[in-house]
DSSP file (Angstrom, degrees, kcal/mol; ACC not computed):
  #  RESIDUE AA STRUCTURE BP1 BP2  ACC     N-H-->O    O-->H-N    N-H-->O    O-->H-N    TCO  KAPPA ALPHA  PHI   PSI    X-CA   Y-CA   Z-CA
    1    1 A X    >>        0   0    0      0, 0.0     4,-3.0     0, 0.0     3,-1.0   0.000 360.0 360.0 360.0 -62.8   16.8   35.5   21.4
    2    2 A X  T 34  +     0   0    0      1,-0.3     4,-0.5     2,-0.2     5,-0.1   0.805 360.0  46.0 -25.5 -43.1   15.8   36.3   17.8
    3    3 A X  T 3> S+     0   0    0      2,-0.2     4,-2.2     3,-0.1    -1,-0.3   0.823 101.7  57.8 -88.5 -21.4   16.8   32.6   16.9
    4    4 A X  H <> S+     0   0    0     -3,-1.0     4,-3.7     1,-0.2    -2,-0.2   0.927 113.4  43.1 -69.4 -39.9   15.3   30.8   19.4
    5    5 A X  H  X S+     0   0    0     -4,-3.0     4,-0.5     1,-0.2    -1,-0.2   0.649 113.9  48.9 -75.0 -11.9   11.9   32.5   18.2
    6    6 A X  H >> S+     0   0    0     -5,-0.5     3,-1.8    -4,-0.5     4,-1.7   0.932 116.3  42.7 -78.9 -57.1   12.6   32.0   14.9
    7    7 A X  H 3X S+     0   0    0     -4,-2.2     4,-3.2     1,-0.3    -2,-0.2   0.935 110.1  59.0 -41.4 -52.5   13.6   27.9   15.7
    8    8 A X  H 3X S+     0   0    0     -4,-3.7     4,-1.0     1,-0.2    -1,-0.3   0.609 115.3  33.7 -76.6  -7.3   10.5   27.6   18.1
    9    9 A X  H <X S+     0   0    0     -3,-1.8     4,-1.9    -4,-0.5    -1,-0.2   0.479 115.0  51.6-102.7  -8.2    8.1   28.5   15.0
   10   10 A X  H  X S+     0   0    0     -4,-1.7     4,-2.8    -5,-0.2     5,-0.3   0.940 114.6  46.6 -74.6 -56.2    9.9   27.0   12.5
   11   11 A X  H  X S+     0   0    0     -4,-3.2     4,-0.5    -5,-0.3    -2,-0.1   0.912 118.0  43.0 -47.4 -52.4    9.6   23.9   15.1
   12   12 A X  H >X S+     0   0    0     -4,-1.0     4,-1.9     2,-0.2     3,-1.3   0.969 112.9  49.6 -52.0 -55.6    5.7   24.6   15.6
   13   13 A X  H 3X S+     0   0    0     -4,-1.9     4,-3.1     1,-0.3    -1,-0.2   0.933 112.5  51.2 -63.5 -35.2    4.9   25.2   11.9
   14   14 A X  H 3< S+     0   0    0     -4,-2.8     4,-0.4    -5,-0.2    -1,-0.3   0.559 109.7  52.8 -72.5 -10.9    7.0   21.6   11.2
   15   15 A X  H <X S+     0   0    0     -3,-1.3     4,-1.5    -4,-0.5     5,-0.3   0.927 103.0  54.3 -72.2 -76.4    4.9   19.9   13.7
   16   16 A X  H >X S+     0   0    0     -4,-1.9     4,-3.0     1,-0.2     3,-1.7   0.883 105.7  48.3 -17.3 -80.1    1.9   20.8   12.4
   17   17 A X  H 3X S+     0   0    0     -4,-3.1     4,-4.1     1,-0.3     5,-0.3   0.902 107.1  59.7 -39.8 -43.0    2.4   19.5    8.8
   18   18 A X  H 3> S+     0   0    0     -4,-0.4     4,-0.8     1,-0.2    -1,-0.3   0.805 107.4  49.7 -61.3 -14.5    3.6   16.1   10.3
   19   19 A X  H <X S+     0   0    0     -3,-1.7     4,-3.6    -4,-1.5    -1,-0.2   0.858 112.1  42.7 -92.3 -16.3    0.3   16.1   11.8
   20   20 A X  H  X S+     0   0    0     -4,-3.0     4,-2.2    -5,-0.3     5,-0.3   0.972 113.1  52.5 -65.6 -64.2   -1.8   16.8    8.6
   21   21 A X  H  X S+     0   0    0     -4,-4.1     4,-2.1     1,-0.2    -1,-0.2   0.786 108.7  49.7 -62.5 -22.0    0.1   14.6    6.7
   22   22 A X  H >X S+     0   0    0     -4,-0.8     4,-2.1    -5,-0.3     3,-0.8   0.985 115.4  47.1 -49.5 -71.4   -0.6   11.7    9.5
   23   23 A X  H 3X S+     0   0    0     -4,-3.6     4,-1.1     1,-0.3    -2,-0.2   0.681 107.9  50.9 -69.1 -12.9   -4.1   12.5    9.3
   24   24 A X  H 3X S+     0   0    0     -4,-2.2     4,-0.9     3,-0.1    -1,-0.3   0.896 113.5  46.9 -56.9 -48.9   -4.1   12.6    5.6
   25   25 A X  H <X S+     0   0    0     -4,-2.1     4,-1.2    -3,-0.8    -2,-0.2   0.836 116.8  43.9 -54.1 -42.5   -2.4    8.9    5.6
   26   26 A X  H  < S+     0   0    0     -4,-2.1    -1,-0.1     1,-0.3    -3,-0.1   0.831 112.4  58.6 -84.6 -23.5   -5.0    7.4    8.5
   27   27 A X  H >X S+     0   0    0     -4,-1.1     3,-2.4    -5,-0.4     4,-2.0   0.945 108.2  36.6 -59.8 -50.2   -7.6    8.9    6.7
   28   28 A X  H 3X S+     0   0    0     -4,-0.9     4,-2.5     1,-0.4    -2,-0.2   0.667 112.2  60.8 -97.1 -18.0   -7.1    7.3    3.5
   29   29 A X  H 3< S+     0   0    0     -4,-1.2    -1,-0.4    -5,-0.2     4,-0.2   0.619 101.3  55.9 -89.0  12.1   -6.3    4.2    5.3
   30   30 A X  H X4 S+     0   0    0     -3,-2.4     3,-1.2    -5,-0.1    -2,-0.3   0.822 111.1  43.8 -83.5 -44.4   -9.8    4.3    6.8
   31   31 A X  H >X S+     0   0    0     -4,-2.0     4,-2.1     1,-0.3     3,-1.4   0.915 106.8  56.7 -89.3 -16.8  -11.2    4.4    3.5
   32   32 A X  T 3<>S+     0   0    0     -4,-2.5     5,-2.5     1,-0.2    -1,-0.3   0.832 112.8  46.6 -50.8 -25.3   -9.0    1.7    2.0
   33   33 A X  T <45S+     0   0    0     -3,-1.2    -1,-0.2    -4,-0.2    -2,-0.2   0.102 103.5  58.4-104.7  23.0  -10.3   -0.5    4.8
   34   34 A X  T <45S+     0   0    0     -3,-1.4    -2,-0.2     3,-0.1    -1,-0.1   0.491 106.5  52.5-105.6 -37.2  -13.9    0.5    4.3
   35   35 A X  T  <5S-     0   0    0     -4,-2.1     2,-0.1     2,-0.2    -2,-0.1  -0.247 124.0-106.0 -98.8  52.6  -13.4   -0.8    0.6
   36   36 A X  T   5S+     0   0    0      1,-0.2     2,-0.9    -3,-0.1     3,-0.2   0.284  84.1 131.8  72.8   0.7  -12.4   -3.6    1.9
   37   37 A X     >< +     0   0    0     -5,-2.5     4,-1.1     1,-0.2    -2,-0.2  -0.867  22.5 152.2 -84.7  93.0   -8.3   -3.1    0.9
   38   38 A X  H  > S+     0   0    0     -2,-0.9     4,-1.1     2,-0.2     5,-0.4   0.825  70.1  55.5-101.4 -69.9   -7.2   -4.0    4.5
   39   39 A X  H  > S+     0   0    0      1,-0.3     4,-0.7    -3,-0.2    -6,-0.1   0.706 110.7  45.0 -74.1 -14.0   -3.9   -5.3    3.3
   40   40 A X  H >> S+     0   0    0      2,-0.2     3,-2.6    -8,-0.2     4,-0.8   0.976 119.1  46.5 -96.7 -76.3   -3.4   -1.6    1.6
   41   41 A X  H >X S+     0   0    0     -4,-1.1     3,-1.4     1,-0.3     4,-0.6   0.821 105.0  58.8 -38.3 -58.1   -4.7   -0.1    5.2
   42   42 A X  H 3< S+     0   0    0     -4,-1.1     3,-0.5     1,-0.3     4,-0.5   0.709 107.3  47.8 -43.9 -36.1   -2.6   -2.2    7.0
   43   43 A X  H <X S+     0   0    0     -3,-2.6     4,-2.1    -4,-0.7    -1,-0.3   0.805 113.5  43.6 -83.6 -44.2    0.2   -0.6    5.1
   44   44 A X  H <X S+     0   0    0     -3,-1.4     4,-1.2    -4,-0.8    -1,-0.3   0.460 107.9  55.4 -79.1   1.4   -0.8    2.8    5.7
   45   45 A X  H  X S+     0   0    0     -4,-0.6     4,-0.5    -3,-0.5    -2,-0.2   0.301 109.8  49.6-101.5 -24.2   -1.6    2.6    9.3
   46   46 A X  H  > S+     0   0    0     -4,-0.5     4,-3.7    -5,-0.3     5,-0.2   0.811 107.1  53.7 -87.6 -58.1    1.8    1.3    9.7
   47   47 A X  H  X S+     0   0    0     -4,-2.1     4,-1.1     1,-0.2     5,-0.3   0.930 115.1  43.3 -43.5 -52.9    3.4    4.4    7.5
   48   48 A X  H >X S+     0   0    0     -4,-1.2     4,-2.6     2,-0.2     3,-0.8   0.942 107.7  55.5 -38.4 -59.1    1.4    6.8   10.1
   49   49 A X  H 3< S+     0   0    0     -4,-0.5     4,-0.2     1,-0.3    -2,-0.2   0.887 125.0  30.1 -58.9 -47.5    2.7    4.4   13.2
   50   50 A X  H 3< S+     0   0    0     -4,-3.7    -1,-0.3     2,-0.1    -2,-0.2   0.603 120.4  43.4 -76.1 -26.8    6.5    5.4   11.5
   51   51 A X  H << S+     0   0    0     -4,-1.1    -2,-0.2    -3,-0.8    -3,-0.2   0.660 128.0  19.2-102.3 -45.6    6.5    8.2   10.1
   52   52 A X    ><  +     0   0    0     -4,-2.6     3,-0.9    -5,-0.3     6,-0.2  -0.135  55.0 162.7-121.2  43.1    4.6   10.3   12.6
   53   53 A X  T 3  S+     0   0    0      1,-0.2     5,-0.4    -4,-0.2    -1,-0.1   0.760  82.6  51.8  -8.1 -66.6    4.6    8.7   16.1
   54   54 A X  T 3  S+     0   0    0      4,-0.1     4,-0.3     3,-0.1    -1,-0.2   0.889  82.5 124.4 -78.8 -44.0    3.5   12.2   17.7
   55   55 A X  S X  S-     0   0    0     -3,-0.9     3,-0.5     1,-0.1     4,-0.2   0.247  78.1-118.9   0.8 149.9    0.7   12.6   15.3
   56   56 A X  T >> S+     0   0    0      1,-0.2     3,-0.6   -37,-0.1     4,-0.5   0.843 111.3  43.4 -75.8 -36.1   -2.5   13.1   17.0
   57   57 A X  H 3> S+     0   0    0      1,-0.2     4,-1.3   -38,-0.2    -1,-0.2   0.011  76.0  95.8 -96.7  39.5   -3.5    9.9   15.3
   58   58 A X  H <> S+     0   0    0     -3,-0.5     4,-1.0    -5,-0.4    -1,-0.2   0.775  83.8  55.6 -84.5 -26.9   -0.9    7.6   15.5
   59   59 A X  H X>>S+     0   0    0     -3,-0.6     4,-1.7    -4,-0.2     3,-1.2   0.931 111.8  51.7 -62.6 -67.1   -2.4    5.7   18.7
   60   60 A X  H >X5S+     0   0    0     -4,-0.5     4,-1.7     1,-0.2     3,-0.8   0.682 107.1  46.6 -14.2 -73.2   -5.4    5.5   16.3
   61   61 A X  H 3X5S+     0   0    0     -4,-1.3     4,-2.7     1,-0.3     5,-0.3   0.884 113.8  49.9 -62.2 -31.7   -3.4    4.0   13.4
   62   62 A X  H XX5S+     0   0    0     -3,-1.2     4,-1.4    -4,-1.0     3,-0.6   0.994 114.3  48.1 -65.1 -46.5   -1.6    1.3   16.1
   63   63 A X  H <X5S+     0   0    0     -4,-1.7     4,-0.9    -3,-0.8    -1,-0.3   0.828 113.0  42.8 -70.1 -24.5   -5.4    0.4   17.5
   64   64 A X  H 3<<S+     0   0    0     -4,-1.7     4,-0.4    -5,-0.5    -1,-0.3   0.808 114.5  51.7 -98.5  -8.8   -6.8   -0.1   14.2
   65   65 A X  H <<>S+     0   0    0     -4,-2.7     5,-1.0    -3,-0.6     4,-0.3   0.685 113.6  56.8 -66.8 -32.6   -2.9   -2.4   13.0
   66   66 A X  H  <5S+     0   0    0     -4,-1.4     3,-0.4    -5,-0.3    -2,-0.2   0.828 111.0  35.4-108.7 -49.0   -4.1   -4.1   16.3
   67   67 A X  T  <5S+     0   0    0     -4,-0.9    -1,-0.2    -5,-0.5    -2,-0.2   0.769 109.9  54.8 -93.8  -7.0   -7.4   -5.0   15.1
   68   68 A X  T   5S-     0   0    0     -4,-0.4    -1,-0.3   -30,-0.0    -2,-0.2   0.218 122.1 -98.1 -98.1   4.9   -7.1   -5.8   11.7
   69   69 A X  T   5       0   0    0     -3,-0.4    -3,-0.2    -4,-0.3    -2,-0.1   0.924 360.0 360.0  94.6  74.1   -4.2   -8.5   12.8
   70   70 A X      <       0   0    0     -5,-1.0    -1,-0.1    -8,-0.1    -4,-0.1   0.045 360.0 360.0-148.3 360.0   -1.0   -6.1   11.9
């Protein structure tokens, strides 16, 4: 029982980061496509789309691949 609760926050805590670090990526591919570096968003928006599917912001990254012409 003791490992299963150990796995299932080890699981949680390793979830988490993959979602910071998604939102770190979509973030800075907002602002790459705010200065006008699309082909540099495109790139990270894609890294999000791949790297962290389950992200809370990976449908984001896909809608904004979608709208800059991916």
């Amino acid at each position: 029982m003791r490992k299963v609760v150990l796995g299932a926050l080890l699981l949680a805590a390793l979830g988490g980061c993959a979602g910071e670090k998604g939102k770190e990526l979509f973030d800075t591919a907002q602002f790459e496509e705010k200065q006008n570096n699309r082909e540099h968003a495109k790139q990270l928006y894609q890294e999000v789309v791949t790297k962290y599917p389950d992200s809370p912001v990976a449908k984001q990254a896909q809608e904004r691949l979608a709208a800059l012409g991916k």
